[in-house]
C-alpha positions as CSV (number, residue, x, y, z in Angstrom):
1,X,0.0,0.0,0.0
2,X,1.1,3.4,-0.8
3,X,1.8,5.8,1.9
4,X,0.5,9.1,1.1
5,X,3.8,11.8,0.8
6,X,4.6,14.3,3.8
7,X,3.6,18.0,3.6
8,X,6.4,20.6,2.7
9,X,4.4,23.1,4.9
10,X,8.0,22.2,7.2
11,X,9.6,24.2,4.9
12,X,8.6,27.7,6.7
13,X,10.1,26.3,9.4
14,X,13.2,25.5,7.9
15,X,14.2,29.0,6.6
16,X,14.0,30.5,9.4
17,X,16.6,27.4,10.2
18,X,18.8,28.3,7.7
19,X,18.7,32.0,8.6
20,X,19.8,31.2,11.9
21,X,23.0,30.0,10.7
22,X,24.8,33.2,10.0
23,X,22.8,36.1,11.7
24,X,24.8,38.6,11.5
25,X,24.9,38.1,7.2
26,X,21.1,37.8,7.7
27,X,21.3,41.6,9.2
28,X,23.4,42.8,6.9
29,X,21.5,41.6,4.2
30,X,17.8,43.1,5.9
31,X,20.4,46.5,6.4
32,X,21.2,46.3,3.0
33,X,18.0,45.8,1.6
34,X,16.9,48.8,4.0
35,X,19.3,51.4,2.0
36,X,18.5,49.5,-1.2
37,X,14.7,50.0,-1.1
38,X,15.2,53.8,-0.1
39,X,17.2,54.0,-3.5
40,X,13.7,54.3,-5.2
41,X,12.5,57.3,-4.0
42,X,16.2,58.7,-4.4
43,X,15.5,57.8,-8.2
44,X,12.6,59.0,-8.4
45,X,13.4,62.7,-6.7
46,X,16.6,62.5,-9.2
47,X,14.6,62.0,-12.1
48,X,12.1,64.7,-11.3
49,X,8.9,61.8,-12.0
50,X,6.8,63.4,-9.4
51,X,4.2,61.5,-7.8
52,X,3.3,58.6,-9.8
53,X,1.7,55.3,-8.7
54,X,2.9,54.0,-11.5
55,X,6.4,54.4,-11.7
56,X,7.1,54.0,-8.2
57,X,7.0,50.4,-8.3
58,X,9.8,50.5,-11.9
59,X,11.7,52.7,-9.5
60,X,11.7,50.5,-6.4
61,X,12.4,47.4,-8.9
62,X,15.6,49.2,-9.6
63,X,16.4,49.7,-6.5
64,X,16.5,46.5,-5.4
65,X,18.3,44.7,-8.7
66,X,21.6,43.8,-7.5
67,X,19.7,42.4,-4.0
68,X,17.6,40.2,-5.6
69,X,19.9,39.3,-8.7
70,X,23.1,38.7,-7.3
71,X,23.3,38.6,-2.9
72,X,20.2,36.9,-2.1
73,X,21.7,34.3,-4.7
74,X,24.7,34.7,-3.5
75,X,23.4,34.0,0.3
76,X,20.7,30.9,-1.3
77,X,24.1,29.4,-2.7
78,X,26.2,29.5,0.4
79,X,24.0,28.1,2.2
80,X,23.0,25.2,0.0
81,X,26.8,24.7,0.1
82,X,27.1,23.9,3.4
83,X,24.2,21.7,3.5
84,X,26.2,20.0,0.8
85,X,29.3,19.7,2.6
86,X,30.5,21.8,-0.6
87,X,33.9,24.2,-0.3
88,X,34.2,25.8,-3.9
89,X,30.9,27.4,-3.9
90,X,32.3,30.9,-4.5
91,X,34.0,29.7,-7.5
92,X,30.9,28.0,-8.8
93,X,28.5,30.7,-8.0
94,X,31.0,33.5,-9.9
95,X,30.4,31.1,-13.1
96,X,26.4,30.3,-13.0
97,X,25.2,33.7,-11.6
98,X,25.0,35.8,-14.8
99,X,23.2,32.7,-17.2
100,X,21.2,32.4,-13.6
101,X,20.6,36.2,-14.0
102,X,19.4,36.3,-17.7
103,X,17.2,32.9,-16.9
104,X,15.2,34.9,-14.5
105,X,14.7,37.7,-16.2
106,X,13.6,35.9,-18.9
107,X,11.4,34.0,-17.3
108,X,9.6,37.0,-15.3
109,X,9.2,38.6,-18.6
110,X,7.3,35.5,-19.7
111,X,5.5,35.4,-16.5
112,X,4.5,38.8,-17.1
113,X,2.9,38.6,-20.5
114,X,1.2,35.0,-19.7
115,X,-0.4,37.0,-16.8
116,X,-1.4,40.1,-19.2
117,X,-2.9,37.4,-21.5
118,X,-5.8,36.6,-18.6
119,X,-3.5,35.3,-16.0
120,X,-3.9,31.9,-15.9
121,X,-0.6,31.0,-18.4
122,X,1.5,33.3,-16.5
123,X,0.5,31.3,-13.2
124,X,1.2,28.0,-15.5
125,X,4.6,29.1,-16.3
126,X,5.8,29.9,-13.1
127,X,4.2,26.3,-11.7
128,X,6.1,24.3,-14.0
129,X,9.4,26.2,-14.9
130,X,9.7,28.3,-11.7
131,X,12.8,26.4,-10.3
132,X,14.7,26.4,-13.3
133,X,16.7,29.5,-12.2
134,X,17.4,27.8,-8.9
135,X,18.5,24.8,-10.7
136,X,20.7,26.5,-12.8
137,X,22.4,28.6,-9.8
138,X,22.7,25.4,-7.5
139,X,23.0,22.5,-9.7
140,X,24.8,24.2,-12.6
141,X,22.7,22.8,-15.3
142,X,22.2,24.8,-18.3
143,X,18.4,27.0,-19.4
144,X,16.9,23.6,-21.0
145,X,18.3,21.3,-19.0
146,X,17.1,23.3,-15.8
147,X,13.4,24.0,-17.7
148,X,12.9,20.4,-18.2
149,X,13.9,19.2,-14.8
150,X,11.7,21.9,-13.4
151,X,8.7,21.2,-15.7
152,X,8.9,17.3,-15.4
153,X,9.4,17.7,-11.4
154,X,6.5,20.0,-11.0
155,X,4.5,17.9,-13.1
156,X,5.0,14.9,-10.8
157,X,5.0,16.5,-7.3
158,X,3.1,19.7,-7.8
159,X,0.4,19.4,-5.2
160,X,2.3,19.7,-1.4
161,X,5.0,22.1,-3.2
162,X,1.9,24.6,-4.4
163,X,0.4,24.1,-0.9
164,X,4.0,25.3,0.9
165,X,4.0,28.3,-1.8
166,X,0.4,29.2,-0.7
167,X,1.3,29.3,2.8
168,X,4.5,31.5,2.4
169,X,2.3,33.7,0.2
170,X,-0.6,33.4,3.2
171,X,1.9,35.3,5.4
172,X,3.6,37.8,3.3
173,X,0.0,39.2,2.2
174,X,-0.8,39.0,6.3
175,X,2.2,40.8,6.8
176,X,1.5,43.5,3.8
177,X,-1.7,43.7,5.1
178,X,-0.2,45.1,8.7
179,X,2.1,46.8,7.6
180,X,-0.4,48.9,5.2
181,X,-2.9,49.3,8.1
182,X,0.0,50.5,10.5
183,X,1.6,53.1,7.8
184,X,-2.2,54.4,7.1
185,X,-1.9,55.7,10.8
186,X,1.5,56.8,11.0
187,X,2.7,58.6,8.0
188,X,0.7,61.8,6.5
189,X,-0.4,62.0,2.6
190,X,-0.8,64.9,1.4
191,X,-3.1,63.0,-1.5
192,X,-4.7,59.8,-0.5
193,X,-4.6,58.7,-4.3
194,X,-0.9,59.5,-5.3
195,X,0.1,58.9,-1.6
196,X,3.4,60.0,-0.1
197,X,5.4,61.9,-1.7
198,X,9.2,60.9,-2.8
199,X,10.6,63.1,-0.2
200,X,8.6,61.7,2.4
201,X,9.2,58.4,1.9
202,X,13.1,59.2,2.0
203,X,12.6,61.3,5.3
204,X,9.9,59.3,7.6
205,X,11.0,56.9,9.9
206,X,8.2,54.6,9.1
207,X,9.2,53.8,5.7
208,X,12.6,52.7,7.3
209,X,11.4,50.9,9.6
210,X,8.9,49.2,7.0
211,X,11.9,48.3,4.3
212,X,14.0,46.5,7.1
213,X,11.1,43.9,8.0
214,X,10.3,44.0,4.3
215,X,13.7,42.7,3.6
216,X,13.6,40.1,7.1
217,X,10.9,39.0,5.2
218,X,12.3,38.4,1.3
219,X,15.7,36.7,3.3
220,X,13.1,34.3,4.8
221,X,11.3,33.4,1.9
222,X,14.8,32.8,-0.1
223,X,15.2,30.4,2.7
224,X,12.1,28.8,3.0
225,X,12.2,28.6,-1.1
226,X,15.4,27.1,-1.3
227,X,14.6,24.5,1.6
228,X,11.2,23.8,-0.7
229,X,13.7,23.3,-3.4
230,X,15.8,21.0,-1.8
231,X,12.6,19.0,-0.6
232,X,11.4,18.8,-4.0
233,X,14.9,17.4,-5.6
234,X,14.7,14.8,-2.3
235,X,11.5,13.9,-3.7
236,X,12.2,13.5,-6.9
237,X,15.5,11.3,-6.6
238,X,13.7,8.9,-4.3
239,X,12.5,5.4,-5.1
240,X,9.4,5.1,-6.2
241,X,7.4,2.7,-3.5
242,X,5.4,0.0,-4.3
């Protein structure tokens, strides 16, 4: 008889394992990401773009590009090294990071357009060919190698690995969801549609405060993604029962 196949719900619980391993990297990185998110309003004063709901999102994007794209890597790598028992990460990450870099642009931009074209393709792409980038980074694999493992993996072993993705997403929209209600009552706007101004956001301690547990946050989810990942390989390379 078939046993049915643990939850990867213990996956939460694991980044914030992993985190514990090197805390003082883990506050540098939340510092880091602190200055880095306060580089979009920066921009945005620089460029004169005045208030615009629009582009402040492009702006904080920018912002935050070499975070995302090349130390939250950097940190996902290290720490899969050690789980690995692995000493020449540094020299393995300094080779896959840029094809790593291109992959996920690449894929976000096809994200993107399958969610313009009613949503549901974009959601199907990132399902099936969301850990190729990972792959890629971790394993060294190359883009088709990586989109093929991802896709056939997924295919196989979607169900506890969408249910661990929901859950992280369950709390970062709880904790969006406070933080907006607490910045509503602590930080003026001039105009409730544009909201605060570039200036402001640069100036008030709130928004400081907000982009340091923002960036606890992303570091956690990095974690808990990458222990998901490693769950998910686990899972794949084992035998099937009987």
């Amino acid at each position: 008889m078939r046993t049915p196949l643990p939850s990867h719900l213990g996956a939460l619980r694991e980044g914030l394992s992993l985190l514990r391993r090197h805390p003082w990297q883990f506050l540098g990185l939340a510092l880091l990401a602190t200055f880095l998110a306060q580089l979009g309003p920066a921009l945005e004063l620089a460029a004169g773009a005045g208030p615009n709901p629009l582009l402040q999102p492009v702006f904080g994007f920018v912002g935050l590009l070499p975070l995302e794209m090349y130390f939250i890597p950097r940190f996902q790598a290290r720490l899969d090294a050690e789980m690995l028992n692995t000493a020449s990460w540094r020299e393995a990450f300094d080779r896959r990071w840029l094809p790593t870099f291109l992959a996920r642009i690449g894929l976000s931009m096809a994200i993107g357009l399958g969610v313009l074209m009613f949503i549901i393709p974009g959601i199907v792409i990132m399902t099936l060919f969301g850990w190729a980038p990972l792959r890629m980074l971790l394993r060294g694999e190359g883009l088709l190698s990586a989109l093929k493992w991802s896709q056939a993996a997924m295919a196989r072993h979607w169900p506890r690995i969408v249910q661990a993705v929901l859950a992280m997403m369950l709390v970062a929209l709880t904790y969006q969801g406070l933080s907006l209600w607490a910045m509503e009552r602590l930080v003026p706007s001039a105009d409730a549609n544009l909201g605060p101004g570039a200036l402001l956001r640069l100036k008030h301690p709130a928004f400081w405060v907000f982009n340091f547990t923002s960036g606890m946050l992303n570091l956690w989810l990095s974690c808990a993604l990458l222990a998901l990942f490693r769950r998910l390989e686990a899972q794949v390379e084992a035998p099937p029962e009987a």
